[in-house]
mmCIF file as Biopython writes it, N, C-alpha, C and O atoms, coordinates in Angstrom:
data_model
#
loop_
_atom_site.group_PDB
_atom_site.id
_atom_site.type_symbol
_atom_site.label_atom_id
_atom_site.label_alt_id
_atom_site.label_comp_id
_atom_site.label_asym_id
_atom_site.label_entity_id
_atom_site.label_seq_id
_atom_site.pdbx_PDB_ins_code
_atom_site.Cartn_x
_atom_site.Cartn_y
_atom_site.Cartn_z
_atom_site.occupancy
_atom_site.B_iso_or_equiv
_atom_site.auth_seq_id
_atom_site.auth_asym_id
_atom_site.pdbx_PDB_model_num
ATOM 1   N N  . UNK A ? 1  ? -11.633 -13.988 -18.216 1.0 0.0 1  A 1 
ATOM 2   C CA . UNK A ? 1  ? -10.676 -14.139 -17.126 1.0 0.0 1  A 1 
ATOM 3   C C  . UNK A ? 1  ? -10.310 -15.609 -17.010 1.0 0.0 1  A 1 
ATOM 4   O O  . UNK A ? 1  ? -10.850 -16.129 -16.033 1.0 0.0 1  A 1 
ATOM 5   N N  . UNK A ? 2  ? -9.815  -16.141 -17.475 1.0 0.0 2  A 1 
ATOM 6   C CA . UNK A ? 2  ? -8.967  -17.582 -18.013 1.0 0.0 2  A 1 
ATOM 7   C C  . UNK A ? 2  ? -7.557  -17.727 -17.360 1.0 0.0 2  A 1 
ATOM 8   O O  . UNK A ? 2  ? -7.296  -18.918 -17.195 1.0 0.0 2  A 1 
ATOM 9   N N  . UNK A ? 3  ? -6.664  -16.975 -16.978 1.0 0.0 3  A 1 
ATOM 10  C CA . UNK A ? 3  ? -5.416  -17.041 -16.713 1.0 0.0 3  A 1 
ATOM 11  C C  . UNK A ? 3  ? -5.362  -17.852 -15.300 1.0 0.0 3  A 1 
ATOM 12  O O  . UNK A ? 3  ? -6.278  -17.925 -14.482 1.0 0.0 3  A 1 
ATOM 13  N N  . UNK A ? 4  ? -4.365  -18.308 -15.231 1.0 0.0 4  A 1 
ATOM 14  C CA . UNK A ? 4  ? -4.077  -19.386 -14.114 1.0 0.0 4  A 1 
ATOM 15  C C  . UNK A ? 4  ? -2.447  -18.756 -13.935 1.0 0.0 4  A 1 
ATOM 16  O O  . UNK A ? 4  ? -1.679  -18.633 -14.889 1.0 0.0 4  A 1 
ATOM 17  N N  . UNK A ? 5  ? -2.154  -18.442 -12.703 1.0 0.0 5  A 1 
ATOM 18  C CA . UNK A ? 5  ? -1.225  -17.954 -12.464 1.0 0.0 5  A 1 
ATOM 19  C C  . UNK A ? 5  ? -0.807  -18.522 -10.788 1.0 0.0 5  A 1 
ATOM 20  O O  . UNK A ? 5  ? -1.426  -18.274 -9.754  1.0 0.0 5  A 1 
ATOM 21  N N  . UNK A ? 6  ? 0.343   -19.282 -10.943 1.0 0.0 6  A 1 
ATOM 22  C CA . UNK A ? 6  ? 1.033   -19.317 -9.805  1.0 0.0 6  A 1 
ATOM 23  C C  . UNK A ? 6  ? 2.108   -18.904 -9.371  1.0 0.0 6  A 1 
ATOM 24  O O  . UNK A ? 6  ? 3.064   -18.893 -10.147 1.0 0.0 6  A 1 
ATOM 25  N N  . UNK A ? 7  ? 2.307   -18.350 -7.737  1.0 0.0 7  A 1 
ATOM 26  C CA . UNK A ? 7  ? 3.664   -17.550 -7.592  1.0 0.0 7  A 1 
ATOM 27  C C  . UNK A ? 7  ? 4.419   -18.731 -6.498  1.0 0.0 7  A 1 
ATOM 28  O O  . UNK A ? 7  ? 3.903   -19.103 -5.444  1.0 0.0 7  A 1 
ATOM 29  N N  . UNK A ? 8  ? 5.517   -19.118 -6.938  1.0 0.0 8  A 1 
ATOM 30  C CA . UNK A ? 8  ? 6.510   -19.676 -5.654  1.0 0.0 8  A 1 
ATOM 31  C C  . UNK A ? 8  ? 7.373   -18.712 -5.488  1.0 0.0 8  A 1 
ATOM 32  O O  . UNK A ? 8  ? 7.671   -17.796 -6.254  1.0 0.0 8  A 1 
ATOM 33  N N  . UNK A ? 9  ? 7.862   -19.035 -4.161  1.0 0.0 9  A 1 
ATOM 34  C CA . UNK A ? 9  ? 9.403   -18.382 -3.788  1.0 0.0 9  A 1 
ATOM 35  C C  . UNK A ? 9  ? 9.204   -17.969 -2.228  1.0 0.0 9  A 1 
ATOM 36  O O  . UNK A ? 9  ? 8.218   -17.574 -1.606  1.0 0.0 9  A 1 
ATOM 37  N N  . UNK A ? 10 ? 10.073  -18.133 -1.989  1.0 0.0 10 A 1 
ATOM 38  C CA . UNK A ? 10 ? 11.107  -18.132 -0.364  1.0 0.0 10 A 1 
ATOM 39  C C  . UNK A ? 10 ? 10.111  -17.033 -0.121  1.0 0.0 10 A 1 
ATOM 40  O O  . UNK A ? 10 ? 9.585   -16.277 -0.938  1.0 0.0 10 A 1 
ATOM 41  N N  . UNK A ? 11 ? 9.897   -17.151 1.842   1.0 0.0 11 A 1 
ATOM 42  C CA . UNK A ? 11 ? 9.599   -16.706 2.549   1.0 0.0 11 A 1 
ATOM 43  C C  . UNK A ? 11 ? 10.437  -15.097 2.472   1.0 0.0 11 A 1 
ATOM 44  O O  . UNK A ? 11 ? 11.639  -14.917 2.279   1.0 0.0 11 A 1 
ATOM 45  N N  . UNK A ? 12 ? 9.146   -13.839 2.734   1.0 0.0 12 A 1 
ATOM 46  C CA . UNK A ? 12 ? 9.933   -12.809 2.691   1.0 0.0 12 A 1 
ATOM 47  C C  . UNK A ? 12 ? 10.136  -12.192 1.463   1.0 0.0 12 A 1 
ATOM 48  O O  . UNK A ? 12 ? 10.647  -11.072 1.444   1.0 0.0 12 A 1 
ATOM 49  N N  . UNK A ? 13 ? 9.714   -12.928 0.112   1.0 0.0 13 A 1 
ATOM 50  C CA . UNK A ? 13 ? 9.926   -12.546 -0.892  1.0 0.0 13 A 1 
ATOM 51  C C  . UNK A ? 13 ? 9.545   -11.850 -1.904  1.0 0.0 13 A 1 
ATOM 52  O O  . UNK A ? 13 ? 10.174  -11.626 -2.939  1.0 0.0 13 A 1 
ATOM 53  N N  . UNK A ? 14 ? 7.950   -11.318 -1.444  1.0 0.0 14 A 1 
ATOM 54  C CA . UNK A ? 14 ? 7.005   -10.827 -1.802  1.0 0.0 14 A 1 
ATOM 55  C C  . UNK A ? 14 ? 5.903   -11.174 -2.562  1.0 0.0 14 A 1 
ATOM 56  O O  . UNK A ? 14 ? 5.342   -10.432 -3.368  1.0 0.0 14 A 1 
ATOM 57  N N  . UNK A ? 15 ? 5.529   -12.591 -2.228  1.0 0.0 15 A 1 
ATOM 58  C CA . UNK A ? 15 ? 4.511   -13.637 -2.531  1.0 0.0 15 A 1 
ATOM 59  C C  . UNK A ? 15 ? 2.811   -12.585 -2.217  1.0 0.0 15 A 1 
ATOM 60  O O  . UNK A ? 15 ? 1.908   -12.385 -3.029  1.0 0.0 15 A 1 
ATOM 61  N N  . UNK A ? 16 ? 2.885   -12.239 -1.156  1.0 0.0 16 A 1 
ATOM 62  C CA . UNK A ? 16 ? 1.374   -11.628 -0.739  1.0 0.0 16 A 1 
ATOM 63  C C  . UNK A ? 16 ? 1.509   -10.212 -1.280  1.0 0.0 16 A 1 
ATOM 64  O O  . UNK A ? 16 ? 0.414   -9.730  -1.570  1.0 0.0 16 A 1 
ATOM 65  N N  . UNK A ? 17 ? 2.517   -9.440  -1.488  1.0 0.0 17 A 1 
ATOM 66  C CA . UNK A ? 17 ? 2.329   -8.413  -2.015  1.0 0.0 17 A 1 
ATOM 67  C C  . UNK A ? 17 ? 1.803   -8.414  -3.657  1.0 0.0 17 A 1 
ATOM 68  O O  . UNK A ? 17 ? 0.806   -7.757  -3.956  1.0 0.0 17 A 1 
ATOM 69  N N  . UNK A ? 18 ? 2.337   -8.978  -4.397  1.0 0.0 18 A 1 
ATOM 70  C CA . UNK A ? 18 ? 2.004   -9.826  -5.553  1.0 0.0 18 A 1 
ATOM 71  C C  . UNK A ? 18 ? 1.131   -10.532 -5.942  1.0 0.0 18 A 1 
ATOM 72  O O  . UNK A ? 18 ? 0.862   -10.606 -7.141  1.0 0.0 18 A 1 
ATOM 73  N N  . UNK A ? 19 ? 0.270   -11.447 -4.693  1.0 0.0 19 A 1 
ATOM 74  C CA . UNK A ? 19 ? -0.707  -11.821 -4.773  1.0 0.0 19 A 1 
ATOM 75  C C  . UNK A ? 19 ? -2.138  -10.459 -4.566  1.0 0.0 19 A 1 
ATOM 76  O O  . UNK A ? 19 ? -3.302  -10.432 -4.966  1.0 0.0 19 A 1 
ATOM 77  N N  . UNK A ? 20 ? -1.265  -9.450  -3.725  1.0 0.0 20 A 1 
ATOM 78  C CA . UNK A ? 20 ? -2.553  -8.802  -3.462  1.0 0.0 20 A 1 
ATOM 79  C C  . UNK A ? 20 ? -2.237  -7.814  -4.998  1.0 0.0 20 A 1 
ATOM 80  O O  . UNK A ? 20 ? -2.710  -8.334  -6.008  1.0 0.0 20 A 1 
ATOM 81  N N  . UNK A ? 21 ? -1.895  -7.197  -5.093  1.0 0.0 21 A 1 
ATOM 82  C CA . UNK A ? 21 ? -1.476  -6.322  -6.318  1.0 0.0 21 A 1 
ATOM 83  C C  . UNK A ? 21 ? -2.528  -6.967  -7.879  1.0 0.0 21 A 1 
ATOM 84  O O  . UNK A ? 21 ? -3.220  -6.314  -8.660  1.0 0.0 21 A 1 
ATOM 85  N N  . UNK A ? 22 ? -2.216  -8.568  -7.829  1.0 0.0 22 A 1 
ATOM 86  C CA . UNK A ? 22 ? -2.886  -9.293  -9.110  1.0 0.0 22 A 1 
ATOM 87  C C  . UNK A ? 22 ? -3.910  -9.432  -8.986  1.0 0.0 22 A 1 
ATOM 88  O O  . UNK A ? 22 ? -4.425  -9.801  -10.042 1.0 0.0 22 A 1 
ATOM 89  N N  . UNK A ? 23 ? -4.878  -9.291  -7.852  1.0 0.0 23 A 1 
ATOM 90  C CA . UNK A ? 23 ? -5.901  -9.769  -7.177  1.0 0.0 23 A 1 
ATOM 91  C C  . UNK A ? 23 ? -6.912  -8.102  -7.459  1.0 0.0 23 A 1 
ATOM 92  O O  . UNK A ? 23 ? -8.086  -8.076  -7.828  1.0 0.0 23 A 1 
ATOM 93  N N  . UNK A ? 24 ? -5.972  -6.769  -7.134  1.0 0.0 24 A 1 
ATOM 94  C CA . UNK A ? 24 ? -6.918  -5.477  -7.300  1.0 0.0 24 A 1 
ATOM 95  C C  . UNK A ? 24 ? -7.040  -5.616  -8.733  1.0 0.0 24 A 1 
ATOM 96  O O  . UNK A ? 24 ? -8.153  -5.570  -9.256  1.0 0.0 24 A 1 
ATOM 97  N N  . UNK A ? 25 ? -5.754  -5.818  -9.563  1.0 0.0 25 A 1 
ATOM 98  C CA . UNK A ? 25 ? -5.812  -5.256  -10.887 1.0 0.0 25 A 1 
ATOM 99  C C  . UNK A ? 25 ? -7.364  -6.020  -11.817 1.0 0.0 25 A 1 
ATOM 100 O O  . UNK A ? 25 ? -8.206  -5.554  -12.586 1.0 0.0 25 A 1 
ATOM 101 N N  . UNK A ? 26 ? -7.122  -7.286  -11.255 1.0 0.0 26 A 1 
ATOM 102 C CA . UNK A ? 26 ? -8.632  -8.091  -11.616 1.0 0.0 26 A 1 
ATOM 103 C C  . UNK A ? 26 ? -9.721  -7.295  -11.251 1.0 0.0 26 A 1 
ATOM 104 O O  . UNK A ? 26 ? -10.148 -6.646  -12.206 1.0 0.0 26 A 1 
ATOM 105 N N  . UNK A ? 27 ? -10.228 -7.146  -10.360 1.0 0.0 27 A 1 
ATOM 106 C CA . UNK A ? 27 ? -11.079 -6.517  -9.621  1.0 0.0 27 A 1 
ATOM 107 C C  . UNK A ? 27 ? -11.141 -5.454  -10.028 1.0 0.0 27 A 1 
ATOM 108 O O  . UNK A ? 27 ? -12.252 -5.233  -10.511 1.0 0.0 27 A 1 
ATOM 109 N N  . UNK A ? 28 ? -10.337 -4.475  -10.092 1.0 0.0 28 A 1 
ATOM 110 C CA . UNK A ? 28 ? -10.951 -2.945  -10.856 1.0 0.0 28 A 1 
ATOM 111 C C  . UNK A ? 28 ? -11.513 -3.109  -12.465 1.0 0.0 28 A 1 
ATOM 112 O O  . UNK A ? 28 ? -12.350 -2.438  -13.068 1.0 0.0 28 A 1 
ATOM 113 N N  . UNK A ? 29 ? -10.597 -4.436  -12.960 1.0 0.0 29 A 1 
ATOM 114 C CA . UNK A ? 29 ? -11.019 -4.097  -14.427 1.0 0.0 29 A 1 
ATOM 115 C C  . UNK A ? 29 ? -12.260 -4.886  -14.731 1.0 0.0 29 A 1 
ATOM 116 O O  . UNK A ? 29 ? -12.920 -4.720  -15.756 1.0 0.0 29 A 1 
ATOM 117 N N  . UNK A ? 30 ? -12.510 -5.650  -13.900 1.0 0.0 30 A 1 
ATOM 118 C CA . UNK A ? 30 ? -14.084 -6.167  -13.591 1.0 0.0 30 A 1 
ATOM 119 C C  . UNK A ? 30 ? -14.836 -6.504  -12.527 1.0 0.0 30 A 1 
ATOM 120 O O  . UNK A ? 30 ? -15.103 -7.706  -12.518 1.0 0.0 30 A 1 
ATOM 121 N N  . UNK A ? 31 ? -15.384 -5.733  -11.404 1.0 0.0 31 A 1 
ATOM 122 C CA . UNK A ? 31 ? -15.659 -5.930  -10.167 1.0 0.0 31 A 1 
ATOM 123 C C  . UNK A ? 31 ? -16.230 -6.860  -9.847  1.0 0.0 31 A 1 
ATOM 124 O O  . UNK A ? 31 ? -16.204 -7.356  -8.721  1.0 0.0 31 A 1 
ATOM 125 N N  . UNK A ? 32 ? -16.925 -7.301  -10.918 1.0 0.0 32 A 1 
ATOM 126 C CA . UNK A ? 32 ? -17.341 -8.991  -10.649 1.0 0.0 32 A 1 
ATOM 127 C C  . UNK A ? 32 ? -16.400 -10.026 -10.332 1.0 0.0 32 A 1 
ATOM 128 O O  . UNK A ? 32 ? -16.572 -10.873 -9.456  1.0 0.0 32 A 1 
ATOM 129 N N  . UNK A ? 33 ? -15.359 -9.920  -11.106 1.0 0.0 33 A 1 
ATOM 130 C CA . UNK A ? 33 ? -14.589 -10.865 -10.924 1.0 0.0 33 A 1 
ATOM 131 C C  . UNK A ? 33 ? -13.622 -11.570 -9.178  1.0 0.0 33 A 1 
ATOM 132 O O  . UNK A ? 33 ? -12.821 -12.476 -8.948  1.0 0.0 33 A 1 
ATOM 133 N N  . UNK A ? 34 ? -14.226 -10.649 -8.466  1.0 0.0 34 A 1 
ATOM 134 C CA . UNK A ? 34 ? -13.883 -11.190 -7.498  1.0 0.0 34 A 1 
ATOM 135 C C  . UNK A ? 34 ? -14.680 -12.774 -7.298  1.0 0.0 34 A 1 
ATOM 136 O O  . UNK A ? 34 ? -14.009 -13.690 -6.823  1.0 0.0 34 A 1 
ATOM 137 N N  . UNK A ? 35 ? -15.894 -12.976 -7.626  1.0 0.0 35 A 1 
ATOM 138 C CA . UNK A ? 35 ? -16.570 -14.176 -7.632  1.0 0.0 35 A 1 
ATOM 139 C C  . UNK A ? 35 ? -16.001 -15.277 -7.989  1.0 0.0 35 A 1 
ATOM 140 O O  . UNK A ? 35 ? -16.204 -16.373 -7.466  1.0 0.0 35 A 1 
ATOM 141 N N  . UNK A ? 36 ? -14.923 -14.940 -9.307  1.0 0.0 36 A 1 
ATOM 142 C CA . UNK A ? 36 ? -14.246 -15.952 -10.141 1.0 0.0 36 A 1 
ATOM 143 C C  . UNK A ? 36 ? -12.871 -16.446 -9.729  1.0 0.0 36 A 1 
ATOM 144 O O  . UNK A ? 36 ? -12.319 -17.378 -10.314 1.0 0.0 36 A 1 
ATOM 145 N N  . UNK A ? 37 ? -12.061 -15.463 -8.185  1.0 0.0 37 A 1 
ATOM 146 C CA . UNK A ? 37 ? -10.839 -15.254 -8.308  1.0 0.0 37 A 1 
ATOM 147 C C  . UNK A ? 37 ? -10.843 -16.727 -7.187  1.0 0.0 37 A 1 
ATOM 148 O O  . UNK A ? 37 ? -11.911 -17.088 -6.692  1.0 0.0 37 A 1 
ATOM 149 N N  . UNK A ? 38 ? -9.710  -17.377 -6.927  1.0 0.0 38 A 1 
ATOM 150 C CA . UNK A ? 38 ? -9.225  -18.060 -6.142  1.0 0.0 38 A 1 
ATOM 151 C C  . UNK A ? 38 ? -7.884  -18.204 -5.487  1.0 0.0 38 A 1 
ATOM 152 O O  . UNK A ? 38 ? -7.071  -19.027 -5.908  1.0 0.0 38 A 1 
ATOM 153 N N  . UNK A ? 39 ? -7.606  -17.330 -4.346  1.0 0.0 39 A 1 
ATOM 154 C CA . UNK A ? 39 ? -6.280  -17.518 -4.127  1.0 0.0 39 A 1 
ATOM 155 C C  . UNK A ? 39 ? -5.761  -18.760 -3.075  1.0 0.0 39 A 1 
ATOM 156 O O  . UNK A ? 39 ? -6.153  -18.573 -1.923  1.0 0.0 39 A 1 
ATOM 157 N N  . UNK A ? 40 ? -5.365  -19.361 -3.170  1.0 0.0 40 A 1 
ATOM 158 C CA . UNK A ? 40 ? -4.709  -20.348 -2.274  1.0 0.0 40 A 1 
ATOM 159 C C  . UNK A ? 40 ? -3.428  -19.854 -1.265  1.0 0.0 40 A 1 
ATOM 160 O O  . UNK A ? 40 ? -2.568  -19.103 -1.725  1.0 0.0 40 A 1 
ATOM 161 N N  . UNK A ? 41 ? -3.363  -20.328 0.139   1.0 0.0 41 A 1 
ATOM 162 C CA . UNK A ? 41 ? -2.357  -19.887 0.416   1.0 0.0 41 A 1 
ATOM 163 C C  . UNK A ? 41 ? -2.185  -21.717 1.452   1.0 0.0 41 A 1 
ATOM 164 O O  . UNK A ? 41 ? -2.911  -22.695 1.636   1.0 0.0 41 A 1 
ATOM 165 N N  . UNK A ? 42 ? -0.913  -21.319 1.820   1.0 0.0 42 A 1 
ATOM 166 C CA . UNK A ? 42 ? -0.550  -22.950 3.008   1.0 0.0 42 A 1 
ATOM 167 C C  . UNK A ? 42 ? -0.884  -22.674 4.374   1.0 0.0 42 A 1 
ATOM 168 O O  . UNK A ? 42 ? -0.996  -23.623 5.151   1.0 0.0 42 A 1 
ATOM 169 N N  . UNK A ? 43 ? -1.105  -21.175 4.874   1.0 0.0 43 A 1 
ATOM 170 C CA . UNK A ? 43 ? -1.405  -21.527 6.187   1.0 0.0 43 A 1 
ATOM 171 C C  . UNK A ? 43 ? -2.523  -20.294 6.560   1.0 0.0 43 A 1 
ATOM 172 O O  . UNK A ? 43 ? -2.594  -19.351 5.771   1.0 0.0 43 A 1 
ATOM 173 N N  . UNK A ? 44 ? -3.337  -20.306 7.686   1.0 0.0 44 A 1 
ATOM 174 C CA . UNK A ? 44 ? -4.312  -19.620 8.025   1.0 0.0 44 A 1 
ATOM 175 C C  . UNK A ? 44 ? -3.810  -18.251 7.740   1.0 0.0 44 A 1 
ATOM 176 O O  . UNK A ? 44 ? -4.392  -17.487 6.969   1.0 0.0 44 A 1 
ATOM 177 N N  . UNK A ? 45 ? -2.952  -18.020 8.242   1.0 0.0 45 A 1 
ATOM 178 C CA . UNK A ? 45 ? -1.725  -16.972 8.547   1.0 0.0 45 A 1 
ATOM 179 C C  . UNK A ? 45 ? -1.301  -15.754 7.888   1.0 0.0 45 A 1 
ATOM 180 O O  . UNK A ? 45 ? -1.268  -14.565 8.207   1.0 0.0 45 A 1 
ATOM 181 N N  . UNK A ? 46 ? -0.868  -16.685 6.482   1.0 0.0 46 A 1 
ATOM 182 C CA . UNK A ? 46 ? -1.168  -15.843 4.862   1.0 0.0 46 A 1 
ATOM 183 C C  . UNK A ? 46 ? -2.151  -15.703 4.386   1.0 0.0 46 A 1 
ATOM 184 O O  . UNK A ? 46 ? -1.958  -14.672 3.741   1.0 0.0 46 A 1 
ATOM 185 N N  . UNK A ? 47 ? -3.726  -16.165 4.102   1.0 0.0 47 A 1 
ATOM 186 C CA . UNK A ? 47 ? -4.790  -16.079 4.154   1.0 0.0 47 A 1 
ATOM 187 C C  . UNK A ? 47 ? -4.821  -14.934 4.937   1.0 0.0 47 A 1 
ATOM 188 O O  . UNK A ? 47 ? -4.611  -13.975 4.194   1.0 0.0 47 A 1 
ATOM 189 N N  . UNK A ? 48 ? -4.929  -14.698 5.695   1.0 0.0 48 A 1 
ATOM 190 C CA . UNK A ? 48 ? -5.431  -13.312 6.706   1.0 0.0 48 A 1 
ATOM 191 C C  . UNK A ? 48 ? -4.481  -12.405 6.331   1.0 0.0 48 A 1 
ATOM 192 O O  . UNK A ? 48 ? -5.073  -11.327 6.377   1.0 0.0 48 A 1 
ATOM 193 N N  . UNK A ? 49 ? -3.347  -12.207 5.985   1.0 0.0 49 A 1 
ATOM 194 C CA . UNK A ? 49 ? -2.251  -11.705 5.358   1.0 0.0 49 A 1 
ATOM 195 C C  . UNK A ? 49 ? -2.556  -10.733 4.716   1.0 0.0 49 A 1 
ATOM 196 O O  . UNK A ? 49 ? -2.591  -9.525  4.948   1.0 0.0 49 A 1 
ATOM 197 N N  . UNK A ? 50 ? -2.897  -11.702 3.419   1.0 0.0 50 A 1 
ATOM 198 C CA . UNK A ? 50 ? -3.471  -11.340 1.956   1.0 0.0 50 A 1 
ATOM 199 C C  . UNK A ? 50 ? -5.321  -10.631 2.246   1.0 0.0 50 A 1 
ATOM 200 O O  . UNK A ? 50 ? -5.675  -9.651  1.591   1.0 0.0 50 A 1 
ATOM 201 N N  . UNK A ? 51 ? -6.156  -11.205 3.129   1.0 0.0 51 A 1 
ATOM 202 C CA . UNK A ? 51 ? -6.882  -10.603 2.937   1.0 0.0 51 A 1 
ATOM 203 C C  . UNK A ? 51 ? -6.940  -9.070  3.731   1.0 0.0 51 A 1 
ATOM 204 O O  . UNK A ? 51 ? -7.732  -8.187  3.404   1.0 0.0 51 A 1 
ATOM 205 N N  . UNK A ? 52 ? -5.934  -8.947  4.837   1.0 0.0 52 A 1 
ATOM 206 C CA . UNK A ? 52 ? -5.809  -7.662  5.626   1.0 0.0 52 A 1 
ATOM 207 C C  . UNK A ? 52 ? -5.043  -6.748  4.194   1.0 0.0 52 A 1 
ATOM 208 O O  . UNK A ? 52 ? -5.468  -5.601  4.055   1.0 0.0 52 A 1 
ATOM 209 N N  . UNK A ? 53 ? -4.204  -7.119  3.401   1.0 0.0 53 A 1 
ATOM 210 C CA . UNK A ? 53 ? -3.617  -6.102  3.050   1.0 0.0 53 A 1 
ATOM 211 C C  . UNK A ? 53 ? -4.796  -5.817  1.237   1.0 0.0 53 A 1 
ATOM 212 O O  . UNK A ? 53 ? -4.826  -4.758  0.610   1.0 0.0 53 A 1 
ATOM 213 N N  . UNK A ? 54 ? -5.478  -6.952  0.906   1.0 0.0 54 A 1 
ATOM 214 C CA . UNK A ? 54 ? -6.381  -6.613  0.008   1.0 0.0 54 A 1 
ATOM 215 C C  . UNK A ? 54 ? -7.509  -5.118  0.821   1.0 0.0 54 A 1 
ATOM 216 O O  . UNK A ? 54 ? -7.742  -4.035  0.284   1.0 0.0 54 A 1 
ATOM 217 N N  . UNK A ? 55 ? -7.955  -5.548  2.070   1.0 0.0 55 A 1 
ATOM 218 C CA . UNK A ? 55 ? -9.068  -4.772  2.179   1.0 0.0 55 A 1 
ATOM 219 C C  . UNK A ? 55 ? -8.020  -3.212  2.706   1.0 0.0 55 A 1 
ATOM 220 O O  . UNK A ? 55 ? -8.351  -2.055  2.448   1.0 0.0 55 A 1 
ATOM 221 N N  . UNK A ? 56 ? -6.888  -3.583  3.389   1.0 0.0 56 A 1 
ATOM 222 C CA . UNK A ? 56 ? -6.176  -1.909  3.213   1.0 0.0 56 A 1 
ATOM 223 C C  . UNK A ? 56 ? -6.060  -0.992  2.017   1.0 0.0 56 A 1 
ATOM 224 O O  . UNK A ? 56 ? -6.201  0.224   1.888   1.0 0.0 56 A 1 
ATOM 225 N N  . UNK A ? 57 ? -5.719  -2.087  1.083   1.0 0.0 57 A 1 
ATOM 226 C CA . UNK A ? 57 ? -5.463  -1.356  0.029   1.0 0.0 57 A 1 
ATOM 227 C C  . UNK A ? 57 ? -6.651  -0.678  -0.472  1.0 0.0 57 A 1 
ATOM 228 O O  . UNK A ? 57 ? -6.652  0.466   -0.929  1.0 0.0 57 A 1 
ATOM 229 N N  . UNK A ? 58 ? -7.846  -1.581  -0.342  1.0 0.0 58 A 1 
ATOM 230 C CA . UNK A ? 58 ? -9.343  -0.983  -0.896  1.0 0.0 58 A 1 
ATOM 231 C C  . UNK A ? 58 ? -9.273  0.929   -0.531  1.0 0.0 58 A 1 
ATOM 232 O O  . UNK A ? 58 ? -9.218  1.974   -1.180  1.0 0.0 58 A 1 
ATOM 233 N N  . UNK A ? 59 ? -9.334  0.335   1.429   1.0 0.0 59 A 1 
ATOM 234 C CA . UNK A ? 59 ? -9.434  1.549   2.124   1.0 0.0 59 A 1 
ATOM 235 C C  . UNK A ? 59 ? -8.636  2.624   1.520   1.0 0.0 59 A 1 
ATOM 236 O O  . UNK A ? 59 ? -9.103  3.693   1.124   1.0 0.0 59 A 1 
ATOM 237 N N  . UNK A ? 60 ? -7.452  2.287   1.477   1.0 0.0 60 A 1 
ATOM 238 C CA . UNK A ? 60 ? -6.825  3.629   0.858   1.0 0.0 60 A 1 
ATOM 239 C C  . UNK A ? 60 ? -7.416  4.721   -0.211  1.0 0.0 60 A 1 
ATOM 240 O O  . UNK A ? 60 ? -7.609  5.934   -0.295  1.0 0.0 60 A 1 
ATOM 241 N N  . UNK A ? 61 ? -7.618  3.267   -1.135  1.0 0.0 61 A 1 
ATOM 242 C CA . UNK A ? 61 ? -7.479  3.742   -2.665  1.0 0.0 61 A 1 
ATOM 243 C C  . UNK A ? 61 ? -9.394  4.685   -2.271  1.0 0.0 61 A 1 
ATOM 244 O O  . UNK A ? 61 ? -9.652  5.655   -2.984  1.0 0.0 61 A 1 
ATOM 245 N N  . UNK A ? 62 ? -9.803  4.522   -1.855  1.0 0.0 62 A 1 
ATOM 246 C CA . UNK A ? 62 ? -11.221 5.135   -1.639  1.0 0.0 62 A 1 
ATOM 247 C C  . UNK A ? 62 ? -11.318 6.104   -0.764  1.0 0.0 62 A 1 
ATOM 248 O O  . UNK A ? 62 ? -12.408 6.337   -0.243  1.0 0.0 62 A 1 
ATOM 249 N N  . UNK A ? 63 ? -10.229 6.813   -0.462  1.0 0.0 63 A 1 
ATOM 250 C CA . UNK A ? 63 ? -9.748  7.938   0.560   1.0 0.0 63 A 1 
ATOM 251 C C  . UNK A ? 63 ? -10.400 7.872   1.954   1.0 0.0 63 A 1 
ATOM 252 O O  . UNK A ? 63 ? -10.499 8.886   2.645   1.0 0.0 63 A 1 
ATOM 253 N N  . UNK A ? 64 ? -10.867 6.604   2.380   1.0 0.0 64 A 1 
ATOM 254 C CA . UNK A ? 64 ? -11.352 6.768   3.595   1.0 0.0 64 A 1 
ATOM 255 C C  . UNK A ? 64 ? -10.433 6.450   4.942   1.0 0.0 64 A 1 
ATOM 256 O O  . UNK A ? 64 ? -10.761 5.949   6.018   1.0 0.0 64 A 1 
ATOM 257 N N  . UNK A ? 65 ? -9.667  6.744   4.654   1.0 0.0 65 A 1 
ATOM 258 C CA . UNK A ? 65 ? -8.528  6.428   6.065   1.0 0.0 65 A 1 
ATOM 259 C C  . UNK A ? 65 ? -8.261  7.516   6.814   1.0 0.0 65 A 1 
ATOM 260 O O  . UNK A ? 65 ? -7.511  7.427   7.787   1.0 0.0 65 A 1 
#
């Protein structure tokens, strides 16, 4: 897991959806790799963003909703 990947672009544009999407696909194909992942964001805001819609998505995908 070597890749370095950054996303820009305008507000609204689907930066956290994208971030969360690249973030499962890691994670399923090695569950460890959450240890290794690092996402950066600019404000508290998106941080909580990204991590509300990472752990929804978990929930879903594990039929517990």
């Amino acid at each position: 897991m070597s890749e370095f990947k950054i996303y820009t672009a305008s507000a609204g544009s689907g930066k956290t959806f994208q971030l969360t999407r690249h973030y499962l696909e890691l994670l399923l194909r090695e569950p460890d790799n959450y240890k290794k992942i690092l996402a950066v964001t600019f404000t508290n805001k998106a941080a909580g963003e990204l991590k509300e819609r990472v752990v929804k998505e978990l929930v879903e995908m594990s039929g517990d909703n």
